[in-house]
Structures are given as C-alpha cells and as structure tokens.
N, C-alpha and C positions, 0 to 999 in steps of 0.2 A: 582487185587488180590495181595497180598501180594506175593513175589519172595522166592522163595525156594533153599536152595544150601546147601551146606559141605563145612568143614574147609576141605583141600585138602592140601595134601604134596608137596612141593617145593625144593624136593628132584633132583638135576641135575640140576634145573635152575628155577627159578619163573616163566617162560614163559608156563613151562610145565603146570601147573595148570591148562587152559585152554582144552586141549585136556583131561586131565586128568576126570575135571567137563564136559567134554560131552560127556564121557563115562556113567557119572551117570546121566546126564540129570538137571546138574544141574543149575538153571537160576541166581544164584548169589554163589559168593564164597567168601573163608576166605581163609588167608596163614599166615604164619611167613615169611616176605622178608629175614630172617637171621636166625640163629641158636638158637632158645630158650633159649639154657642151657648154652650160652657164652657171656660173656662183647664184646669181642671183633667182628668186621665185615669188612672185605673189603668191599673199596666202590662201590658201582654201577659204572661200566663201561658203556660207549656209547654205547656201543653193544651192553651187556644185558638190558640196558633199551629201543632201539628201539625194539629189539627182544618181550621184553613181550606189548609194545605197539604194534608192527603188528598182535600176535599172537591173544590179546583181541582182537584187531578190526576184526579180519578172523574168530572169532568165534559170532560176534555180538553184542562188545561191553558190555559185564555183568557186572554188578555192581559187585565191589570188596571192601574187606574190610578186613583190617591187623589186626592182634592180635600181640599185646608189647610181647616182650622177658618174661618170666619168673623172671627174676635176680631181676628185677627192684622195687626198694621199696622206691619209693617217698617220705613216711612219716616217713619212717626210721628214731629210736634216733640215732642212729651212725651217724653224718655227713659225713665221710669217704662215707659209703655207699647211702647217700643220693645224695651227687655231682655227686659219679658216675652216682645213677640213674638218674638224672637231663640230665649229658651231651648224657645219651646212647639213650635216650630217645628224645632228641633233634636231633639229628642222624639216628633216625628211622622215625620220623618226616619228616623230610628233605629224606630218601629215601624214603617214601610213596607221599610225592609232586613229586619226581622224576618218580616215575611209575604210576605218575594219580590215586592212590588209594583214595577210596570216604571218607575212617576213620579209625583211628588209635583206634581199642580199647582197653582199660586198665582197669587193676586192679587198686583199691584205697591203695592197700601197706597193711602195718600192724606195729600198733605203741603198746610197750606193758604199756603204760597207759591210753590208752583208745582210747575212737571216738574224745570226743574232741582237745586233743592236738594233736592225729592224724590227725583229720581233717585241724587241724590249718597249719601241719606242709604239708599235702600233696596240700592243695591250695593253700599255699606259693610256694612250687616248679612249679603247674602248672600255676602259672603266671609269674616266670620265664622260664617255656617255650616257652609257648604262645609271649615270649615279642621276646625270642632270635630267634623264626620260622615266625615270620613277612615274611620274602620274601617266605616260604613255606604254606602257608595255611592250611593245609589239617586238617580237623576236627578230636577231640579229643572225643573218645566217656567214657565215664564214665560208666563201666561193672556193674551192679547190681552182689553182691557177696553173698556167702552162710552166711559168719559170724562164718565162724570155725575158732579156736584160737583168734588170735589176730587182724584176718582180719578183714578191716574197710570195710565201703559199702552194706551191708546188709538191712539197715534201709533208704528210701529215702529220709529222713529227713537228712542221711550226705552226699547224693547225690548234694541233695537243697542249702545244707550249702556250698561246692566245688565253686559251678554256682555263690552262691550269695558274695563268698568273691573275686569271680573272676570280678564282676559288671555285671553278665549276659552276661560274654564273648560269641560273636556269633558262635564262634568257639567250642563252648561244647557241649555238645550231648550225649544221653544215650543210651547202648546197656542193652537192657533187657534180662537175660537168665531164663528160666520158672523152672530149676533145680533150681538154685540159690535162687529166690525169694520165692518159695515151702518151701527149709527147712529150709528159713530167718523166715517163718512164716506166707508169705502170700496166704491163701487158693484162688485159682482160680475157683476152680474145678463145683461150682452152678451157674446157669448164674447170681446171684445177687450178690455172692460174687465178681464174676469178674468182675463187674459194680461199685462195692465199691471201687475196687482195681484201677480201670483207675480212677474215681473222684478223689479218694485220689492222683494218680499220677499228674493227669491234675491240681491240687489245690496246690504241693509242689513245682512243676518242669514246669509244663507243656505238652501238648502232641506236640507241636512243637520240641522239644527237642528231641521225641525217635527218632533215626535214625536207628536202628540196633535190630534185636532179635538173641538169641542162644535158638533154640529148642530143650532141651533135656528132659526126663522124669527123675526120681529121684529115685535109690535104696532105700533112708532114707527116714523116714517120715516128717511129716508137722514140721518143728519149731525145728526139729535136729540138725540144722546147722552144718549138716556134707554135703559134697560136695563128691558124688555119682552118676553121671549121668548112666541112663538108658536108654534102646529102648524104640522107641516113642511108649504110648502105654502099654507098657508092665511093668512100675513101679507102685509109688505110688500116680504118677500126674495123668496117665489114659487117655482118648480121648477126654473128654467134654472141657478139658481149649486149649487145643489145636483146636479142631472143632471152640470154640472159637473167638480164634486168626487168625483163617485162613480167619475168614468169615467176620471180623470187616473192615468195609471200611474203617475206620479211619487210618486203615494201610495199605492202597494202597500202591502196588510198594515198600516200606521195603522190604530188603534184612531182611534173615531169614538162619539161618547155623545150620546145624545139626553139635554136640560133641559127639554122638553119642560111645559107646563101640565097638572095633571089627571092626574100620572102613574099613579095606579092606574087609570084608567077610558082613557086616553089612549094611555098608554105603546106595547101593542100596533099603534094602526092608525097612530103615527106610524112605529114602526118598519118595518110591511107597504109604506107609502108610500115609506121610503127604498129599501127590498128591491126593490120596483119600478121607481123610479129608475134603481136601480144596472142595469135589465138594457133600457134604453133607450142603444141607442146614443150618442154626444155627439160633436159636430167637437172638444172638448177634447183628446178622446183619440188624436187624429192628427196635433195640434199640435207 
C-alpha cells in the first residue's frame, strides 16, 4: 500500500516531527529542515542530527521527505537571485544527506519569458547542483506545479525536458501533487482518464521516476491554474482520483503527504478519510 503521512512542523527541532506524525498516525512525513521564508540557516549540529536519527529509528524508521525553502528560484532572469538559489539549495541538499532524508522536493521556479528559456535556465542550475552535492546524494524530486503566473512545471513535458538535459541524472525524481496537476489541467477523476494520465506519465518521464505524492483536493476547478488546496474529498478533485491512487500497486510503499487547509485542527480527519479510502476496493487496482 501506498504510505500515508503530513507535511509536519518542525517547530523546536526536526526531531520533533516524529512524535508529532504519531500523534496523527502518520506512516511517512514531510518537514522544512530550515525556515521557509529565510536565505539564511545554521548549520546542522552533531547533536541535532543524532537526535533526529534516534528519534526516526524509536518511532520505526518512516520515510521522510523535505520540501525546499520558498525563496528559491532556480530559473530566475536575475542572476543575483539565481546563485543564491543555486548555493541555498546546495545547502539543503547537503542537510537533507545529513539527516538521511529519502528527497528533496522542489519547485521548478518561475522565469517571466516563458517554459522554454525557463526550462533551459532551471536545468542548468540543477546540474550544477547535482555536480557540487556528489559527496551528498540525496535525491532531488521535481514537484508537479499548478501553473499559476509565471510558474514553470505544470506541463510534464517540462518536467521530461529537466531529466533529459540532465542525461537522465539518477538522482531526479518526481513528486506528484493531485491539487497541482487538477488545475494544470489534468482530469483524474474517471478511471480511464486516470489511465491516460499514468501512460502519458510513464511515456514522458517514466513511472520509475515518481518517488513522492502531495495529496491534496483543489478549491479551483479543472485547468484554473490557480493553486487552492482543499480537504480530501471535499473539493473539486472528489474521492474517485484519490480511491484511485490509493489502490494502484504500481505505487507501493510511496510516501504520500497530506497539504491539507487547517492543519492543526484538519490534519487528522483528512488523514482517517485517506485511511479509509485506501481500504475500498478500486477497478485501478486490476488495471
């Protein structure tokens, strides 16, 4: 089955995370190792990084998975702001190797002339980071985005383009979010459009690639490209793409993170509603 959890605050220490995700029952989870909304971070201390390695191991080892800083805009025309996000970015890299995190996900930026020279400009910088995190590993997941303003990644096609001017670096990987891809435009919601949608995935990209979902529903409609996340359920996406998803063996074991609205009050009954999901049968699953 497919691993179910919440982006969780890392508010007092990253360590916390853990006790925090078994409160909600959660079997994988998502943090910010650092402050979203700041260039800058102290570095990982000895301390704090055995501390959040014992604590993972006393609660059983879950699969973890970071989400980049905010600031960071790889394809950025200002170079000023592109080196920074280059070096900040290399930095989070290098603490996510430091706390054994499974992937780094990211946004693809926002360039205001378009996909292409964006594209060109944000898979330039990811292979210069890829080149300066050599002694860091840790895999880089490429976020499926809504496509609102000027943001790049909505389209898998410049997903594809990233991977392929990287040489098929081993180290790339896609985090899929079901809000994101809804109001990029791609309907999930019938089991045959959602069979369209993995060919089409598995024929640009690959399904070796996806390592990560963000389950969230969507206030906006289909092909808005406005970025609106909603309770599971309770938007414009519904239960069928999610029943879905839950049920597809092809995603064994993927970690899956709820974005969820209202997450201290929220968090729990969106999670019990995927939990439920998952144990309804789907014709996905016999596909």
């Amino acid at each position: 089955m497919m691993k179910i959890g919440a982006h969780v605050s890392a508010s007092g220490g990253a360590h916390h995370i853990f006790q925090r995700g078994a409160e909600l029952e959660c079997e994988c989870l998502q943090l910010f190792t650092r402050a979203p909304s700041q260039w800058k971070a102290k570095p990982l201390t000895e301390e704090q990084v055995e501390l959040f390695l014992s604590e993972r191991a006393l609660h059983g080892n879950p699969s973890v998975i970071a989400h980049d800083i905010y600031l960071n805009n790889l394809a950025a025309e200002e170079d000023r702001i592109r080196r920074r996000s280059i070096k900040t970015m290399v930095e989070e890299v290098t603490r996510c190797h430091q706390l054994g995190i499974d992937g780094l996900v990211c946004h693809l930026g926002s360039h205001p002339g378009g996909s292409k020279p964006g594209i060109r400009r944000y898979a330039s910088a990811i292979k210069t980071i890829l080149s300066k995190t050599e002694g860091a590993p840790t895999p880089i997941l490429l976020e499926t985005c809504a496509g609102q303003g000027n943001c790049l990644g909505h389209q898998l096609e410049d997903i594809a383009e990233v991977i392929r001017r990287n040489d098929g670096h081993p180290r790339l990987g896609v985090c899929v979010d079901t809000c994101h891809i809804f109001v990029a435009g791609y309907d999930l919601r019938s089991l045959d459009q959602y069979q369209t949608f993995w060919e089409r995935f598995d024929a640009l990209i690959g399904l070796p690639r996806l390592k990560a979902f963000h389950l969230n529903d969507s206030k906006k409609p289909l092909g808005s490209r406005v970025d609106r996340h909603d309770h599971i359920a309770e938007g414009e996406i519904g239960e069928s793409t999610f029943r879905y998803l839950l049920s597809d063996p092809r995603f064994e074991g993927l970690p899956a993170v709820i974005e969820t609205p209202e997450s201290k009050t929220m968090a729990k009954i969106n999670l019990e509603r995927l939990r439920s999901l998952r144990k309804v049968p789907s014709a996905a699953a016999t596909k």
